[in-house]
C-alpha positions as a LaTeX table, in Angstrom:
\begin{tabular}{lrrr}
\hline
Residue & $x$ (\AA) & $y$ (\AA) & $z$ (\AA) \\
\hline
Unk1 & 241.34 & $-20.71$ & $-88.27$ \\
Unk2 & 239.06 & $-23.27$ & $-90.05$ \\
Unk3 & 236.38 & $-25.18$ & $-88.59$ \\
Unk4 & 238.29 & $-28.24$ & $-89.15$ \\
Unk5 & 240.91 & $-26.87$ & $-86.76$ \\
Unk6 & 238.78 & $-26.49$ & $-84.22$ \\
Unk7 & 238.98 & $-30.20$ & $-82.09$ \\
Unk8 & 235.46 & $-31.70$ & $-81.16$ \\
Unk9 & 237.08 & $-32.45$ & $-78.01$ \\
Unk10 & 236.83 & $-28.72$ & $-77.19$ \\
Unk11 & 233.55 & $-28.41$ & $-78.45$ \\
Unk12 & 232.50 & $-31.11$ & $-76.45$ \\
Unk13 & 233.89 & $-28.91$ & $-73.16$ \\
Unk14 & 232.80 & $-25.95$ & $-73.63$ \\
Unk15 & 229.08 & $-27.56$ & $-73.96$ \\
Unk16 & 229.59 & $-29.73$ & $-71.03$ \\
Unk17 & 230.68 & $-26.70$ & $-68.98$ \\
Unk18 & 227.03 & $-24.47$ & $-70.68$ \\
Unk19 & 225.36 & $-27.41$ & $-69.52$ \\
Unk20 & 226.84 & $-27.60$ & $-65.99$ \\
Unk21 & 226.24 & $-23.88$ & $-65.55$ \\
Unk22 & 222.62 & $-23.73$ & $-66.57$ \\
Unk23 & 222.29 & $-26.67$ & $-64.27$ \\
Unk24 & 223.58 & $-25.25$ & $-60.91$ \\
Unk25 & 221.66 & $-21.99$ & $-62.44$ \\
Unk26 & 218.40 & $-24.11$ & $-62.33$ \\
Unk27 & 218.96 & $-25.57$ & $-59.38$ \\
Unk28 & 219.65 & $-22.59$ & $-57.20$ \\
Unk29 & 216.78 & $-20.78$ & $-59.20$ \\
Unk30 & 213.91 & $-23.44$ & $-58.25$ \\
Unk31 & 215.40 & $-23.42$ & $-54.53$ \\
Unk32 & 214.29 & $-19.72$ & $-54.55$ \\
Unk33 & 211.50 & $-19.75$ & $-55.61$ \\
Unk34 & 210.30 & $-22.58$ & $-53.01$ \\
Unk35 & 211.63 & $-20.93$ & $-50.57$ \\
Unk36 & 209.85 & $-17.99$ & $-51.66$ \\
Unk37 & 206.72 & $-19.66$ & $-52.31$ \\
Unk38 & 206.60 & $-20.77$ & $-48.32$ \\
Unk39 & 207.39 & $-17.31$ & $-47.47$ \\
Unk40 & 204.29 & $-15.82$ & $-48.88$ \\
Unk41 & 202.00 & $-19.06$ & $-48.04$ \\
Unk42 & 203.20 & $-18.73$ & $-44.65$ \\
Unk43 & 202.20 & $-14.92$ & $-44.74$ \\
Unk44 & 198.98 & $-15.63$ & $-46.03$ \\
Unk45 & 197.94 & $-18.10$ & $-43.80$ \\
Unk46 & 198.82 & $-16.10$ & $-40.65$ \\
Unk47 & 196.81 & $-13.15$ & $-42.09$ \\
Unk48 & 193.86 & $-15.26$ & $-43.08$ \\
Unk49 & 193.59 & $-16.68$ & $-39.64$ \\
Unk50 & 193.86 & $-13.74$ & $-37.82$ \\
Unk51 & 191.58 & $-11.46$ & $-40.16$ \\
Unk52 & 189.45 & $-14.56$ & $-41.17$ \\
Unk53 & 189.48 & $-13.84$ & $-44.88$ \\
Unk54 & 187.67 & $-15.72$ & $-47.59$ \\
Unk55 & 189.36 & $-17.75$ & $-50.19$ \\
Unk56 & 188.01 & $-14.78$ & $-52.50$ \\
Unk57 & 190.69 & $-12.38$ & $-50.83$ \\
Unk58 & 193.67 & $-14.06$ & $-52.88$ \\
Unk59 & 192.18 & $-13.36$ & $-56.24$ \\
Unk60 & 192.42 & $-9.42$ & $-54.69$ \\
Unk61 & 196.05 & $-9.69$ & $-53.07$ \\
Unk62 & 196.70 & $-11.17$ & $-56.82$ \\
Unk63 & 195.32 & $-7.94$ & $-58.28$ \\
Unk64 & 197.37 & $-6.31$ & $-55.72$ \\
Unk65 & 200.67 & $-7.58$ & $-56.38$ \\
Unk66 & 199.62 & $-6.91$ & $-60.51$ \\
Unk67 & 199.15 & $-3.15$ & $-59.81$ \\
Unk68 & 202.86 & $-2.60$ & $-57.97$ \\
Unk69 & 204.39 & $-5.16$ & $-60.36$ \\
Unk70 & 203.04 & $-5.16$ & $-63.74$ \\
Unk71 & 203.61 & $-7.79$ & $-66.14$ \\
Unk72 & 204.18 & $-10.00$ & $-62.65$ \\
Unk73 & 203.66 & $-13.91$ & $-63.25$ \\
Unk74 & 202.90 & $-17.10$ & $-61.30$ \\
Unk75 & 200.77 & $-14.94$ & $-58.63$ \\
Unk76 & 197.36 & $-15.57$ & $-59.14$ \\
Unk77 & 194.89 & $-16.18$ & $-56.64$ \\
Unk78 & 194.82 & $-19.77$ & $-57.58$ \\
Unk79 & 198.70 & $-20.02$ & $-57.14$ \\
Unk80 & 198.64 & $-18.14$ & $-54.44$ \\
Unk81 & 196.27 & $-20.28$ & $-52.57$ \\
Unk82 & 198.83 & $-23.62$ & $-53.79$ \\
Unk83 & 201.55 & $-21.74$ & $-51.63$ \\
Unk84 & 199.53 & $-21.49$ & $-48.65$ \\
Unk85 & 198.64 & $-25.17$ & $-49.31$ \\
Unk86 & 202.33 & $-25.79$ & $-49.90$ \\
Unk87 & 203.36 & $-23.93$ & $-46.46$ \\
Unk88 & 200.36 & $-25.40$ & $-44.30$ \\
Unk89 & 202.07 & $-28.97$ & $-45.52$ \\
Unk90 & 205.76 & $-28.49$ & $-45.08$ \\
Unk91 & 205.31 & $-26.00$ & $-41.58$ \\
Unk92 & 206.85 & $-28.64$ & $-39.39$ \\
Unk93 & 209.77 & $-28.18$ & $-40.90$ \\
Unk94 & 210.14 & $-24.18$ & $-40.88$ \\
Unk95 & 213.49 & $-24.13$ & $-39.45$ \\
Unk96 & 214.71 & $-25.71$ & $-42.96$ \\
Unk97 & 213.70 & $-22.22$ & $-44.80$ \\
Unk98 & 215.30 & $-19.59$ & $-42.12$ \\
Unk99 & 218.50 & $-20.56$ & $-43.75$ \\
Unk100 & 219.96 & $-17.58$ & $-45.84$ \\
Unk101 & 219.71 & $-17.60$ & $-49.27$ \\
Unk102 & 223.32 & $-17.41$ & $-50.08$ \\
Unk103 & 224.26 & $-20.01$ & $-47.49$ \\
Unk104 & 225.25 & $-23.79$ & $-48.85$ \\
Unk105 & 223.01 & $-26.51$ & $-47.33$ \\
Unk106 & 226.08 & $-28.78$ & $-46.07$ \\
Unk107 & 228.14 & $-25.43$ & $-45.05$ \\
Unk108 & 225.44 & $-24.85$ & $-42.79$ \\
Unk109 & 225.07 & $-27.19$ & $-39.27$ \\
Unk110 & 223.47 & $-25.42$ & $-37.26$ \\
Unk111 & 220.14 & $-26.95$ & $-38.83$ \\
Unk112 & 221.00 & $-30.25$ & $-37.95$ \\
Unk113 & 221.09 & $-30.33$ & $-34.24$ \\
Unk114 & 217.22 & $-29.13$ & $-34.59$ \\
Unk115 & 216.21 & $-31.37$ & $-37.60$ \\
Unk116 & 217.63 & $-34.58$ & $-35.53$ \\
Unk117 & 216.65 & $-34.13$ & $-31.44$ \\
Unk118 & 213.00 & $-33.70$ & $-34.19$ \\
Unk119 & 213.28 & $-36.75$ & $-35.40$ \\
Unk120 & 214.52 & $-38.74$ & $-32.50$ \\
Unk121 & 211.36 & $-37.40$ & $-30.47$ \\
Unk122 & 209.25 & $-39.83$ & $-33.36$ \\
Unk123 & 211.66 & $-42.54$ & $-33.71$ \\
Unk124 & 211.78 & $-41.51$ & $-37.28$ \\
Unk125 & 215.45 & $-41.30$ & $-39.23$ \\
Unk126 & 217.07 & $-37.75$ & $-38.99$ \\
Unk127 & 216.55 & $-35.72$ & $-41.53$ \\
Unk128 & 219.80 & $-34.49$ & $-42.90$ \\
Unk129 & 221.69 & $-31.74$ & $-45.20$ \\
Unk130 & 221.28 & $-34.27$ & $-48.52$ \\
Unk131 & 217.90 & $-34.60$ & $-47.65$ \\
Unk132 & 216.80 & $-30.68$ & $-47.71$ \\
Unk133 & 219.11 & $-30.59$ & $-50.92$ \\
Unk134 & 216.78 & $-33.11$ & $-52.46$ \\
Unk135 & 213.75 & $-31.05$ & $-51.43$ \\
Unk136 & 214.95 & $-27.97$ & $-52.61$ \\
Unk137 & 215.56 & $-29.92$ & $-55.90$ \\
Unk138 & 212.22 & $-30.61$ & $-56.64$ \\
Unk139 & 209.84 & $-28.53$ & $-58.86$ \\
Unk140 & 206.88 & $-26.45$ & $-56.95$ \\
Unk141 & 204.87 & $-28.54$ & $-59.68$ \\
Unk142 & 205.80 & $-31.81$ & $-57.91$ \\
Unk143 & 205.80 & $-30.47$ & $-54.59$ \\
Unk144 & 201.87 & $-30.10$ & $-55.22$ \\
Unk145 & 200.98 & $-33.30$ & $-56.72$ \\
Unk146 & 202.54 & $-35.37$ & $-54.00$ \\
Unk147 & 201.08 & $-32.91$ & $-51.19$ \\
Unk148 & 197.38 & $-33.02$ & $-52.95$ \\
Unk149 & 197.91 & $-37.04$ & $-52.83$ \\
Unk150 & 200.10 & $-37.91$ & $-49.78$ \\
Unk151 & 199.20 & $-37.08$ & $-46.49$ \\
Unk152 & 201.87 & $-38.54$ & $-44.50$ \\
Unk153 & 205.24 & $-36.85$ & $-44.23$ \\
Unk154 & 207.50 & $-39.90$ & $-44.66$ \\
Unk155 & 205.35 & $-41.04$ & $-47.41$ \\
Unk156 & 206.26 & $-37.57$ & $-49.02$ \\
Unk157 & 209.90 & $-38.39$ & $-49.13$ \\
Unk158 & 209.43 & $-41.56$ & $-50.75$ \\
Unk159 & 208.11 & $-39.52$ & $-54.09$ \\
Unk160 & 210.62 & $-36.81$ & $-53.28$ \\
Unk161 & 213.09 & $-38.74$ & $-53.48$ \\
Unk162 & 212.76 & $-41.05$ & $-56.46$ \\
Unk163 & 211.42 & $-38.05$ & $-58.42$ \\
Unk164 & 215.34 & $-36.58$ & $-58.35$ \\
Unk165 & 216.91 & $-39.66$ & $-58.16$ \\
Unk166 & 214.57 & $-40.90$ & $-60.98$ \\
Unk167 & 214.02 & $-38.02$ & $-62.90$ \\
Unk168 & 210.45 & $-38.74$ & $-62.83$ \\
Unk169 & 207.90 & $-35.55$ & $-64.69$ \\
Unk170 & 205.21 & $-34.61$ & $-63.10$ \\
Unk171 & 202.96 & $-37.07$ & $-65.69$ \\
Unk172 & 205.23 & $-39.69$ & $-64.24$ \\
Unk173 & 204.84 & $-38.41$ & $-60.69$ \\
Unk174 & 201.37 & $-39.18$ & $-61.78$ \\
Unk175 & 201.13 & $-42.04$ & $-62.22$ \\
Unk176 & 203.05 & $-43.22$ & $-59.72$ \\
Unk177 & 200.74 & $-41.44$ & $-56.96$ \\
Unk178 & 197.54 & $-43.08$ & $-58.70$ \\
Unk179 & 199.83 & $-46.48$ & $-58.67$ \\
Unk180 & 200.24 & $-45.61$ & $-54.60$ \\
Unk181 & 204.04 & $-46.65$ & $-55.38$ \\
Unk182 & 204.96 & $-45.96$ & $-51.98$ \\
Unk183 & 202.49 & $-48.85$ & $-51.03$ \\
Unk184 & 204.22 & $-51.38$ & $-53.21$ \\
Unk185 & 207.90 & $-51.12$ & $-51.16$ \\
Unk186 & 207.04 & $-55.18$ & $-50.94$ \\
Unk187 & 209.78 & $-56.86$ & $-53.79$ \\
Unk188 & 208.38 & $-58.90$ & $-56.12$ \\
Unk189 & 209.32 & $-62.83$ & $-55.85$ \\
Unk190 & 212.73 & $-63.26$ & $-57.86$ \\
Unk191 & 215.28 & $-65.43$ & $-58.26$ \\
Unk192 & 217.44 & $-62.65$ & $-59.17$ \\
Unk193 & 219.99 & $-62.64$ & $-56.41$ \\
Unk194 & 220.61 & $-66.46$ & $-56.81$ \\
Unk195 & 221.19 & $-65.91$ & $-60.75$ \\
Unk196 & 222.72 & $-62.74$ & $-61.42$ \\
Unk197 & 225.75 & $-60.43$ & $-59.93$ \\
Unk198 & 224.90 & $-58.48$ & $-56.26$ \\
Unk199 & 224.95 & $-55.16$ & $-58.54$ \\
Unk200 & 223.00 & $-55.93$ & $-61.04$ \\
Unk201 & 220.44 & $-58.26$ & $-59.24$ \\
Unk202 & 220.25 & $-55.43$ & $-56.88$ \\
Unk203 & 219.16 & $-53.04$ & $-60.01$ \\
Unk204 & 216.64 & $-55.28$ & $-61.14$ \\
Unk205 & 214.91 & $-56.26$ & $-58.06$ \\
Unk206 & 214.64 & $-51.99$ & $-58.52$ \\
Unk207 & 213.41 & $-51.76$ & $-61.86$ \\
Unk208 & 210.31 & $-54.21$ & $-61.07$ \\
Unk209 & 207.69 & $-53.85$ & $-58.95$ \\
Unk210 & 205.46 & $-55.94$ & $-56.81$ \\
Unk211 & 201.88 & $-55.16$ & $-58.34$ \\
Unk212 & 201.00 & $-53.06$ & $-61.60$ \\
Unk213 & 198.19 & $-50.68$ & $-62.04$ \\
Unk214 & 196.38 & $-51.03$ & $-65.39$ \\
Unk215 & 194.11 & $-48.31$ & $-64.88$ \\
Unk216 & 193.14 & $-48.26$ & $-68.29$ \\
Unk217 & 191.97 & $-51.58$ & $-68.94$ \\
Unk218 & 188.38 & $-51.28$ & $-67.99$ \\
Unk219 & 185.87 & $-54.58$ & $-67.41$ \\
Unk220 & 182.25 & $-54.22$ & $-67.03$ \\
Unk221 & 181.84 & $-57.04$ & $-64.16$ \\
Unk222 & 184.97 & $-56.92$ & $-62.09$ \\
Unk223 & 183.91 & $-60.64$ & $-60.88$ \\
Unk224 & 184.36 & $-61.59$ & $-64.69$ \\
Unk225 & 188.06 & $-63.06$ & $-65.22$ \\
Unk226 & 189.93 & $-61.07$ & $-68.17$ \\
Unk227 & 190.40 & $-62.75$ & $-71.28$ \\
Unk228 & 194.73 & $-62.81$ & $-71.85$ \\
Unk229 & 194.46 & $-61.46$ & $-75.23$ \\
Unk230 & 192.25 & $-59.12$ & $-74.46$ \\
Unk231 & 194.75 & $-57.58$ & $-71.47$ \\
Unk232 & 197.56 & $-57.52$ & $-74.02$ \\
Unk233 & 195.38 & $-55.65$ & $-76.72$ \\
Unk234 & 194.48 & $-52.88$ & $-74.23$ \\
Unk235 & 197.92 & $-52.88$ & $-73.04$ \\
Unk236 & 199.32 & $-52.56$ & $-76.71$ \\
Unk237 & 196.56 & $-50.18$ & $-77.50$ \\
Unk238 & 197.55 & $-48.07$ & $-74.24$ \\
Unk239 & 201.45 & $-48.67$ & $-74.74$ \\
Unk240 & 202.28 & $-45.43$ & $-73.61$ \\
Unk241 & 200.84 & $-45.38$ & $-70.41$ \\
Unk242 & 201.96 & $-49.40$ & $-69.57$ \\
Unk243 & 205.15 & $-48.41$ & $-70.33$ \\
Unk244 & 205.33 & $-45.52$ & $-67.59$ \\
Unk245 & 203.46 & $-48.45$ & $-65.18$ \\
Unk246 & 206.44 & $-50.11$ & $-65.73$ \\
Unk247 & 208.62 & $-47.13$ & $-64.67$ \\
Unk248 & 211.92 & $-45.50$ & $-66.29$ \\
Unk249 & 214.68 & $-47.53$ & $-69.16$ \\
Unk250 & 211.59 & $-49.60$ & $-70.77$ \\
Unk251 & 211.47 & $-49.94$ & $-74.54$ \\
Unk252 & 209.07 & $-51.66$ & $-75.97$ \\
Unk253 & 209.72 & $-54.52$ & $-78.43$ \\
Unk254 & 206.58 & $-56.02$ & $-79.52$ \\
Unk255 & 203.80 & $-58.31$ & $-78.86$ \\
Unk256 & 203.41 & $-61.50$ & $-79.86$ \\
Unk257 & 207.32 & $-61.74$ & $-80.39$ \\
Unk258 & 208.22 & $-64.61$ & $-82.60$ \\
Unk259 & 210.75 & $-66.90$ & $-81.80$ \\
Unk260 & 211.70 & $-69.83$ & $-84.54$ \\
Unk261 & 213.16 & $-72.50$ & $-83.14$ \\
Unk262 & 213.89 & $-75.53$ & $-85.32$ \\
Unk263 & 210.41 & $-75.32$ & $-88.04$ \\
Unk264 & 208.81 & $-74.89$ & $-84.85$ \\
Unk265 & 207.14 & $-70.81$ & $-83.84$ \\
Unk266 & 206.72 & $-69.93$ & $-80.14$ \\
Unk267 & 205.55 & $-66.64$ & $-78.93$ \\
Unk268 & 206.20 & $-64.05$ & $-76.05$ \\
Unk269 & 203.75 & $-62.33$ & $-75.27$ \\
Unk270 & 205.54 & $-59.07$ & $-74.51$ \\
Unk271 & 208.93 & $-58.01$ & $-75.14$ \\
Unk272 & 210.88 & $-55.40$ & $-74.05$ \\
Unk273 & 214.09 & $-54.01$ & $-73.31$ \\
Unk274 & 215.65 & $-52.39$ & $-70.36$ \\
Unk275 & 218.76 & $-49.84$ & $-70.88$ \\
Unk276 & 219.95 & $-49.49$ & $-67.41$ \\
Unk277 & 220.24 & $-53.48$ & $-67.66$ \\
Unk278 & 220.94 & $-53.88$ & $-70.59$ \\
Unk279 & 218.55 & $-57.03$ & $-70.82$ \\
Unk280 & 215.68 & $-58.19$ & $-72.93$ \\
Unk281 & 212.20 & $-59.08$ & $-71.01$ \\
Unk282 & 209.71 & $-61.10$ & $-71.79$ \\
Unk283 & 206.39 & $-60.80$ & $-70.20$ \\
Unk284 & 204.05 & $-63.15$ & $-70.10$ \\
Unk285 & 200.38 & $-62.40$ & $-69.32$ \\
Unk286 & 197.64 & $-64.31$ & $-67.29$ \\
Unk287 & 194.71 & $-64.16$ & $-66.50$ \\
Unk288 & 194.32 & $-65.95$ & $-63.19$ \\
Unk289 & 196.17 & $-67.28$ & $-60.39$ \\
Unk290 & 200.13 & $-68.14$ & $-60.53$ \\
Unk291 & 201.25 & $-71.77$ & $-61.47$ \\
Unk292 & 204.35 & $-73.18$ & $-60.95$ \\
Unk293 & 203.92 & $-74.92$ & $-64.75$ \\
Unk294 & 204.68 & $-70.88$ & $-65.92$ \\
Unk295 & 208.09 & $-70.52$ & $-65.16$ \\
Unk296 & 208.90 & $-73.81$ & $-67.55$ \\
Unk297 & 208.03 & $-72.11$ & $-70.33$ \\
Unk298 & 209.34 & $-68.85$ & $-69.60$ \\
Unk299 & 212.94 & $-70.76$ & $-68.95$ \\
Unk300 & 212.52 & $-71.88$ & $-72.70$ \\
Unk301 & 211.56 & $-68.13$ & $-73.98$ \\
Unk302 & 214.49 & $-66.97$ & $-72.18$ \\
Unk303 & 216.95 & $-69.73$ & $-73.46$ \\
Unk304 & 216.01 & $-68.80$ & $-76.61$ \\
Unk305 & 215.87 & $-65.15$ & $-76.38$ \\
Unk306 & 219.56 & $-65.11$ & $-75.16$ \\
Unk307 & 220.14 & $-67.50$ & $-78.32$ \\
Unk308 & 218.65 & $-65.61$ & $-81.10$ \\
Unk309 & 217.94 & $-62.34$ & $-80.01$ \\
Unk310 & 220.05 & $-61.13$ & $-77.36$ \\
Unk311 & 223.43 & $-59.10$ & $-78.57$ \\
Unk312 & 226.80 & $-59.66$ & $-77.30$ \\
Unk313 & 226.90 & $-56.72$ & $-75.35$ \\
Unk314 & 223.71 & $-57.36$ & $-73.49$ \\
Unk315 & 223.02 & $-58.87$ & $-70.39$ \\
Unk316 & 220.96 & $-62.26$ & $-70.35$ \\
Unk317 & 217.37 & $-61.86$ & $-70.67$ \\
Unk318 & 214.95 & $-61.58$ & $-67.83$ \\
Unk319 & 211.55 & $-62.90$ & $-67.50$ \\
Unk320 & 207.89 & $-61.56$ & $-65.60$ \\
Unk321 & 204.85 & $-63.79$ & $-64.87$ \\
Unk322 & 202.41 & $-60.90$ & $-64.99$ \\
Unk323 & 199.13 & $-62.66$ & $-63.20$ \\
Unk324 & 196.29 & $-61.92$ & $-61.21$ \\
Unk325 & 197.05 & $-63.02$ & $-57.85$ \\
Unk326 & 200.02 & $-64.99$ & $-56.62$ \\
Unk327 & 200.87 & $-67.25$ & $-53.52$ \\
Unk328 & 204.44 & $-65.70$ & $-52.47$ \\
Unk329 & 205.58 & $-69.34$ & $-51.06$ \\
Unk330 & 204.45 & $-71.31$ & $-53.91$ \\
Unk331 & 206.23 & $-68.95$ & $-55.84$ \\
Unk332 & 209.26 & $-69.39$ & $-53.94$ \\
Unk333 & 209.19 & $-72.85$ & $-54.16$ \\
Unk334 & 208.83 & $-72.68$ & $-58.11$ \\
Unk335 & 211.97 & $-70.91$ & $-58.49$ \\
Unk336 & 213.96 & $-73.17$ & $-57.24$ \\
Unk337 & 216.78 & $-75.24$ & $-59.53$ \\
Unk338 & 216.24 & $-72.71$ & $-62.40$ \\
Unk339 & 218.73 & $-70.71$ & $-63.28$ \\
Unk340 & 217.07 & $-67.58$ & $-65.45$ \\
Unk341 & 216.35 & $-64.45$ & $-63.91$ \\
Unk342 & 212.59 & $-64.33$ & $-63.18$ \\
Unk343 & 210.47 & $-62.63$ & $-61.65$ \\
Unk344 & 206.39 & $-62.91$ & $-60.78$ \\
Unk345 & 204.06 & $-59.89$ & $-60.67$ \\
Unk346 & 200.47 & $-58.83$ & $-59.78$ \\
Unk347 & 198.13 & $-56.20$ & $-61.98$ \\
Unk348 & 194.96 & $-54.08$ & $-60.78$ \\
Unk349 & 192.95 & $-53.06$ & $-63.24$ \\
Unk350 & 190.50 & $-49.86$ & $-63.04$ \\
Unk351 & 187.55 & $-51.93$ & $-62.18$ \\
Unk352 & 189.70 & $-53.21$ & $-58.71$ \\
Unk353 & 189.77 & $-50.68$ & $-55.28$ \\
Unk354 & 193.13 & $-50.70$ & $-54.00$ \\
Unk355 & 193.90 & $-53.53$ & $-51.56$ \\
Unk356 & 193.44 & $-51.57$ & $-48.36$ \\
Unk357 & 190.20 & $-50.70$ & $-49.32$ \\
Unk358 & 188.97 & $-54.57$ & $-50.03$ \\
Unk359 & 187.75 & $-55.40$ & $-46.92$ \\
Unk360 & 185.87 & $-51.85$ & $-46.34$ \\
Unk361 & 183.89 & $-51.25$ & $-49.12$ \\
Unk362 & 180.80 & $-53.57$ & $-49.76$ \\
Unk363 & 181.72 & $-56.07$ & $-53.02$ \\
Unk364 & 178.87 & $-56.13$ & $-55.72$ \\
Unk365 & 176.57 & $-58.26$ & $-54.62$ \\
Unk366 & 176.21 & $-56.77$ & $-51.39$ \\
Unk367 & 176.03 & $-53.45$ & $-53.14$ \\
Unk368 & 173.19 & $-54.66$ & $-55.15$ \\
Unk369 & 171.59 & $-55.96$ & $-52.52$ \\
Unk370 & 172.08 & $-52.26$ & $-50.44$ \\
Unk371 & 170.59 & $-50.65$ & $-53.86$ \\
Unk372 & 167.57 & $-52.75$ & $-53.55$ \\
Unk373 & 166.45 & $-52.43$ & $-50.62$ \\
Unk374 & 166.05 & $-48.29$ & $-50.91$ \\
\hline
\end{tabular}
């Protein structure tokens, strides 16, 4: 038989069904190894609290473990110290690793009596079969970043969650933590729902978010107002890490995008393009405060984006006001009688404390004045 005999079709099978088995392989390799990873931080933390050991004592457990497993990896006393970390986080929920190994998460019920009169005693959601599934999805790696940044339990989830559903890596775990994602759950103001399907308006609401973090555009005097070019050529300089702000399906386009209309040249500031909508957008930058006057002209980028730019496969373009701040009403009020998809956005830059911490720390000036005085 020749290799021209040999259908593609097949080929095509037998590496879907490699694929499929490495997966569940994977899968039911990493849920292991958390569970084992518990186990020993929950054995080292009883044993340090009863026999008060140091911190130092891992680094000799370590050497331990080395001398009746040689060649043994992923034990150190750092890494050993993670899983007690790990444990001392997730130890409300021990009943979720006294399930046997070789037992199926939704085979198993009798978990879920426990997990929900839990929950009910908080008012919180039950925690159910898909949900340990998800947990026992996600890397130890992960696991540690969000536990290092996220104290609260529900907050937790939110990363767990979108890290499987989103197939985030831990760089874009990251940045999401640093971003405080779960703190953004707030929609930005869209007409979306009024100008696109329910399925795919419901998408893009998804794919944007609320407020950026442009941690790596840096000003001297936060009380200075950034000049617009100079945001877009620290954005374009620090593409890479704008487009994981953004989040997952973003390709970037260009700046400055030129659009000929007539003799006449307009420009977008940003483009880009999203796969999972299958739609060009345009983002516009500015410096200050939103104005209603900034969704005219994005209708006319849009227009003619869809005109001479936008495929006949692809979806019609959407736009984002990227600004400083933004009244939500006046905002409202601005979309009405338009009928693009737009959206309007806030950044933080590296200079800015997160919102929550506005009205707690001292702004410059009173700083300066603190400084001054010692």
């Amino acid at each position: 038989m020749t290799d021209l005999q040999i259908s593609l079709d097949f080929i095509k099978k037998l590496k879907q069904q490699i694929l499929a088995s490495r997966y569940r392989v994977a899968k039911i390799a990493n849920a292991e190894s958390l569970k084992l990873y518990y186990l020993i931080g929950k054995a080292l933390n009883k044993k340090i609290e009863e026999q008060k050991w140091g911190t130092k004592v891992l680094d000799g457990v370590s050497g331990r473990l080395q001398q009746e497993l040689p060649g043994l990896r992923g034990f150190s006393g750092k890494n050993l110290s993670k899983m007690r970390v790990f444990y001392q986080a997730w130890k409300s929920f021990d009943e979720i690793y006294s399930l046997g190994t070789s037992k199926s998460v939704n085979q198993d019920k009798s978990i879920l009596p426990l997990l929900t009169s839990k929950f009910e005693k908080t008012k919180i959601e039950p925690f159910v079969s898909r949900d340990l599934e998800l947990f026992l999805s996600v890397s130890f790696t992960h696991h540690y970043e969000i536990i290092l940044k996220v104290k609260n339990e529900l907050d937790r989830w939110y990363y767990i969650k979108r890290v499987v559903r989103q197939f985030w890596t831990v760089k874009q775990l990251r940045v999401e933590l640093k971003n405080q994602s779960h703190l953004q759950e707030q929609k930005l103001p869209n007409n979306f729902e009024s100008t696109m399907d329910t399925d795919l308006s419901n998408k893009a609401i998804r794919s944007f978010k609320d407020q950026y973090l442009l941690d790596f555009v840096n000003v001297e005097d936060a009380d200075d107002e950034i000049d617009e070019r100079v945001l877009e050529k620290q954005i374009v300089l620090n593409i890479k890490k704008f487009l994981m702000s953004l989040g997952n399906d973003f390709s970037f386009m260009g700046n400055q995008f030129r659009l000929c209309v007539n003799e006449d040249e307009y420009f977008v500031d940003m483009l880009f393009f999203h796969r999972g909508l299958q739609s060009l957008v345009a983002i516009e930058l500015k410096k200050g405060k939103f104005k209603p006057e900034y969704l005219g002209k994005m209708n006319f980028y849009l227009s003619a984006l869809d005109d001479l730019v936008k495929q006949s496969h692809e979806k019609p373009s959407i736009g984002i006001i990227l600004c400083k701040e933004k009244n939500n009403k006046v905002v409202e009020y601005s979309f009405r009688d338009y009928n693009k998809s737009m959206g309007v956005s806030t950044y933080r830059t590296s200079s800015e404390p997160p919102p929550q911490f506005k009205e707690v720390l001292p702004n410059a000036e009173t700083l300066k004045e603190l400084m001054d005085d010692i």
